[in-house]
Backbone bond lengths (Angstrom), bond angles and torsions (degrees), N, CA, C in turn:
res aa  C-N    CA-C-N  psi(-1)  N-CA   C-N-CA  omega(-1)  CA-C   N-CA-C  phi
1 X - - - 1.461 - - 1.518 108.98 -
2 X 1.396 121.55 154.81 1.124 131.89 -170.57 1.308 116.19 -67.97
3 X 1.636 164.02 165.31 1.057 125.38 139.96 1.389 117.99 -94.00
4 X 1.642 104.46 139.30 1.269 117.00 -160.32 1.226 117.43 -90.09
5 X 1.770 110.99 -16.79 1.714 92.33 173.68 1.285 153.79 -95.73
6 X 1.449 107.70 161.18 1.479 100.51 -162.35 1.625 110.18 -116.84
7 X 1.413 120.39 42.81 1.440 118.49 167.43 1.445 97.74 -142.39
8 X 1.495 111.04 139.49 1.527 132.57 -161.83 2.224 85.13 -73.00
9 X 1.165 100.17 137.85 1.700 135.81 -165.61 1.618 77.13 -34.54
10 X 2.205 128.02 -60.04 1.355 87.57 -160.79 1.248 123.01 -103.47
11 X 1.407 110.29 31.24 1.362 125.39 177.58 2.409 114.89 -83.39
12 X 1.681 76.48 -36.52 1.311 119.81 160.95 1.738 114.03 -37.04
13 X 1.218 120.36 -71.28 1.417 154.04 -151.20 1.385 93.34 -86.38
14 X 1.777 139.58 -49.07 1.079 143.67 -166.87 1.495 94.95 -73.62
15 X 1.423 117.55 -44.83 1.221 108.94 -145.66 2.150 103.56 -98.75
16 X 1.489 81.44 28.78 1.744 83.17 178.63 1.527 115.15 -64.64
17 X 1.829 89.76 -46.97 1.878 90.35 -156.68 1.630 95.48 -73.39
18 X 1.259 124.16 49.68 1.602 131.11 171.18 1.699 108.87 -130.64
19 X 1.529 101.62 1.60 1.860 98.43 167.95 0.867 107.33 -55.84
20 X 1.546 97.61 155.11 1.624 114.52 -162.79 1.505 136.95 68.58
21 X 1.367 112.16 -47.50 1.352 114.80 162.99 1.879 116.58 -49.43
22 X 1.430 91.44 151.79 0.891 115.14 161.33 1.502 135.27 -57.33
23 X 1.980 107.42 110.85 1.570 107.53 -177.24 1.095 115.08 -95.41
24 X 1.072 115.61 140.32 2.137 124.39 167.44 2.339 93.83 -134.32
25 X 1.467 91.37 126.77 1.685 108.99 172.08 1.636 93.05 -30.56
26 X 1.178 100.28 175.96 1.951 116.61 166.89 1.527 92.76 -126.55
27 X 0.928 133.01 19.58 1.585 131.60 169.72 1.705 107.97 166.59
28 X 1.429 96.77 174.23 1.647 107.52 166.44 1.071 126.38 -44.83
29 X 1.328 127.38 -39.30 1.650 127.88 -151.98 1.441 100.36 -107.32
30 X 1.340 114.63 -12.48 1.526 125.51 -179.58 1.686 87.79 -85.79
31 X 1.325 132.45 -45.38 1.471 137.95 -151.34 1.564 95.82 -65.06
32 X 1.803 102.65 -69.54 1.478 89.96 172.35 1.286 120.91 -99.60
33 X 1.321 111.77 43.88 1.882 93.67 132.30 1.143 119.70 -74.92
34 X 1.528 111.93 -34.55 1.576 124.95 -156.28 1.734 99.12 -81.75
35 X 1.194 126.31 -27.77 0.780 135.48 -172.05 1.808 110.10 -81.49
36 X 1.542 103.98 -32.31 1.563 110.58 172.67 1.576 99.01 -74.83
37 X 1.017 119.08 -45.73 1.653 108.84 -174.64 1.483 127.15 -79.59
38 X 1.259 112.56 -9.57 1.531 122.84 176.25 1.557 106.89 -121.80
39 X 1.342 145.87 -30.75 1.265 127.70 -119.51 1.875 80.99 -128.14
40 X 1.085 105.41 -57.31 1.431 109.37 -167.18 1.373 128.21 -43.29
41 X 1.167 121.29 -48.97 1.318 124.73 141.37 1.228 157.17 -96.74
42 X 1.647 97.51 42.32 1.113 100.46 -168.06 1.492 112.14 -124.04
43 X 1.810 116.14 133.24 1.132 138.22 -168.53 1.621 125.93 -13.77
44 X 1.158 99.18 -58.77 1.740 120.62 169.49 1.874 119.41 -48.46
45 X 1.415 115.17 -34.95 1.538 98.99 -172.90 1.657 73.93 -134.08
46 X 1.639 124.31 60.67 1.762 111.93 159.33 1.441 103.25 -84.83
47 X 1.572 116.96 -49.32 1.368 113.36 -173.59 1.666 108.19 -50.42
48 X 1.250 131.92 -55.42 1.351 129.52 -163.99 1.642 94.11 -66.94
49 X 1.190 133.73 -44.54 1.763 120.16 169.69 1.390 115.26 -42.34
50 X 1.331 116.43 -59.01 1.440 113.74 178.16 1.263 127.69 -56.77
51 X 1.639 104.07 -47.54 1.887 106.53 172.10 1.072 82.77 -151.26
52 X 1.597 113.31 127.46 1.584 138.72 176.31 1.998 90.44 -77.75
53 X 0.940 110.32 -10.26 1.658 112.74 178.24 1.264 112.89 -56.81
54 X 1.374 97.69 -51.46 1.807 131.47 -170.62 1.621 128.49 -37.76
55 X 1.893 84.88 -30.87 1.363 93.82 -173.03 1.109 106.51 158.06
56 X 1.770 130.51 -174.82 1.872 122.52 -160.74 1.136 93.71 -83.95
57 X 1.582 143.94 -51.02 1.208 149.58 -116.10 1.557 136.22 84.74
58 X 1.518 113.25 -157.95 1.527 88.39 177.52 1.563 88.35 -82.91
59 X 1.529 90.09 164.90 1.439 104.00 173.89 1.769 131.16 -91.71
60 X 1.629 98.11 -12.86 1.316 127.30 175.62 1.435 107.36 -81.29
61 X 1.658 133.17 -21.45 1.336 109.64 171.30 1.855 111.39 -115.61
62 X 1.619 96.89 5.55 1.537 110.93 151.97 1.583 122.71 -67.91
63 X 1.086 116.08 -24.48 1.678 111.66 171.80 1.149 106.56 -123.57
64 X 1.272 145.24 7.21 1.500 134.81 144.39 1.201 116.69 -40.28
65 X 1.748 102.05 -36.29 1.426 122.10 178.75 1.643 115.30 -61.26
66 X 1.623 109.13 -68.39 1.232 128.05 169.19 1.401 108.31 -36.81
67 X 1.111 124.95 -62.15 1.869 123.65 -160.08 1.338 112.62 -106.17
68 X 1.667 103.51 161.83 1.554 102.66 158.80 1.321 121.73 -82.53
69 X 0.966 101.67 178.30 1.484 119.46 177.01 1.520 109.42 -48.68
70 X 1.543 103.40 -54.18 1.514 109.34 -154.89 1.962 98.57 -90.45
71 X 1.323 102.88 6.75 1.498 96.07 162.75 1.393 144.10 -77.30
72 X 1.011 139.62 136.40 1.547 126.76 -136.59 1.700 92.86 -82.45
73 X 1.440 118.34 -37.45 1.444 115.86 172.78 1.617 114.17 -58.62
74 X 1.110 121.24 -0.79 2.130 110.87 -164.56 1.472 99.74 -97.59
75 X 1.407 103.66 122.99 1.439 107.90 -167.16 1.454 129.84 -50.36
76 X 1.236 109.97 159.89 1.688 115.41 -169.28 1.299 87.20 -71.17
77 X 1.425 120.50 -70.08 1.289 137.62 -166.94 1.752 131.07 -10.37
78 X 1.811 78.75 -29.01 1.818 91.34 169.26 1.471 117.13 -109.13
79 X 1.306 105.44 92.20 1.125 116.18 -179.95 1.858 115.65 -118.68
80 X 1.840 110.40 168.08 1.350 139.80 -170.90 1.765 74.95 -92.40
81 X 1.441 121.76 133.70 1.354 147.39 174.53 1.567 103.26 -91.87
82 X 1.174 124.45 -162.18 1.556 131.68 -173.69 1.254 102.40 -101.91
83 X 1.347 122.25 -24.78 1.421 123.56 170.56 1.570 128.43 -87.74
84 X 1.494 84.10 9.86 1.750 92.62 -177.64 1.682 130.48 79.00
85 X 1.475 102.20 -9.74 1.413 126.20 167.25 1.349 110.19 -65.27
86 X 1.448 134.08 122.99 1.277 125.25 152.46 1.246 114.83 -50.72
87 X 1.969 117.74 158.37 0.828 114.74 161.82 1.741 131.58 167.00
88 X 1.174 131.80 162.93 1.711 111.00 -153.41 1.339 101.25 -97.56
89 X 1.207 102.12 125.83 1.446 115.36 155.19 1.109 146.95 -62.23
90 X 1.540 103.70 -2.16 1.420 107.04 176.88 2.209 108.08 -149.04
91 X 1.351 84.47 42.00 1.251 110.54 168.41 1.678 107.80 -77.07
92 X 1.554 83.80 123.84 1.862 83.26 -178.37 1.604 88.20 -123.35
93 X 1.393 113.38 143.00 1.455 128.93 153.45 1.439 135.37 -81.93
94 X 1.802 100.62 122.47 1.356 107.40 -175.89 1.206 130.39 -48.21
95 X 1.431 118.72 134.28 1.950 112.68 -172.95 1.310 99.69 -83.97
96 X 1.678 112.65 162.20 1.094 112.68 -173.35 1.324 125.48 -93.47
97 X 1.812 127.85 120.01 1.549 142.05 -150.35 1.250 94.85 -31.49
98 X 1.562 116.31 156.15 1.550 141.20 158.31 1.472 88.66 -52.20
99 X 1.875 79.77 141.87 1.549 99.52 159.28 1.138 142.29 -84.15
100 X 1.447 142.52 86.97 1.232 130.43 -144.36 1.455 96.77 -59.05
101 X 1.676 94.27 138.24 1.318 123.83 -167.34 1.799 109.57 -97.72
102 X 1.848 111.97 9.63 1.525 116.38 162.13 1.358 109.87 -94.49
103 X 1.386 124.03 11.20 1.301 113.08 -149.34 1.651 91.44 -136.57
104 X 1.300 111.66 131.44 1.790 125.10 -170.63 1.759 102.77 -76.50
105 X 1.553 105.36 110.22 1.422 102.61 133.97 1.493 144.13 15.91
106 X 1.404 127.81 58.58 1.193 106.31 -169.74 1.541 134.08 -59.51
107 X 1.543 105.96 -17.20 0.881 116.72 167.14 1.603 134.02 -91.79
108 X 1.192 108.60 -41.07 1.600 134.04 160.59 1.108 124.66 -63.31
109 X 1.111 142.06 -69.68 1.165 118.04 137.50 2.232 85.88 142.61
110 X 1.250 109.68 33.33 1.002 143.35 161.88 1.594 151.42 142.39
111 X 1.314 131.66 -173.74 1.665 116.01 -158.28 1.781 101.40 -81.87
């Protein structure tokens, strides 16, 4: 697994006794970090990466956008972990693409 966090170890440590609670960025550059370490590859908004045509995206980092924090609708999902790391709870990881099935086995020794 990647490592996902995005607050320096003692920024980390302060922000323990906030597990569980509910995270929202403190600005842009905090947003996508969080967004580079959780969002990018992750299962739930792949179709809208590939073709925003496809569909809305996830819908959990569509109203992170919309709401505050302290709104009863802004997802749980973004939460302060036990380690004080933000982070999504319902981050699923992309499986890895079909194998094109014209293409030989490097190991096997065919399709």
């Amino acid at each position: 697994m990647t490592d996902r966090a995005i607050y320096p170890a003692d920024l980390a440590t302060a922000c323990t006794k906030k597990a569980g609670q509910k995270y929202q960025p403190s600005n842009g550059t905090e947003g996508w970090c969080f967004i580079e370490a959780w969002c990018v590859d992750c299962a739930r908004d792949a179709a809208h990466r590939a073709d925003p045509a496809l569909g809305d995206g996830c819908a959990i980092l569509a109203t992170t956008m919309a709401l505050r924090v302290d709104d009863e609708d802004y997802p749980i999902e973004w939460q302060f972990g036990p380690d004080g790391q933000p982070r999504c709870t319902a981050f699923t990881a992309e499986g890895m693409p079909e194998r094109c099935h014209h293409t030989d086995d490097l190991f096997g020794g065919g399709s």
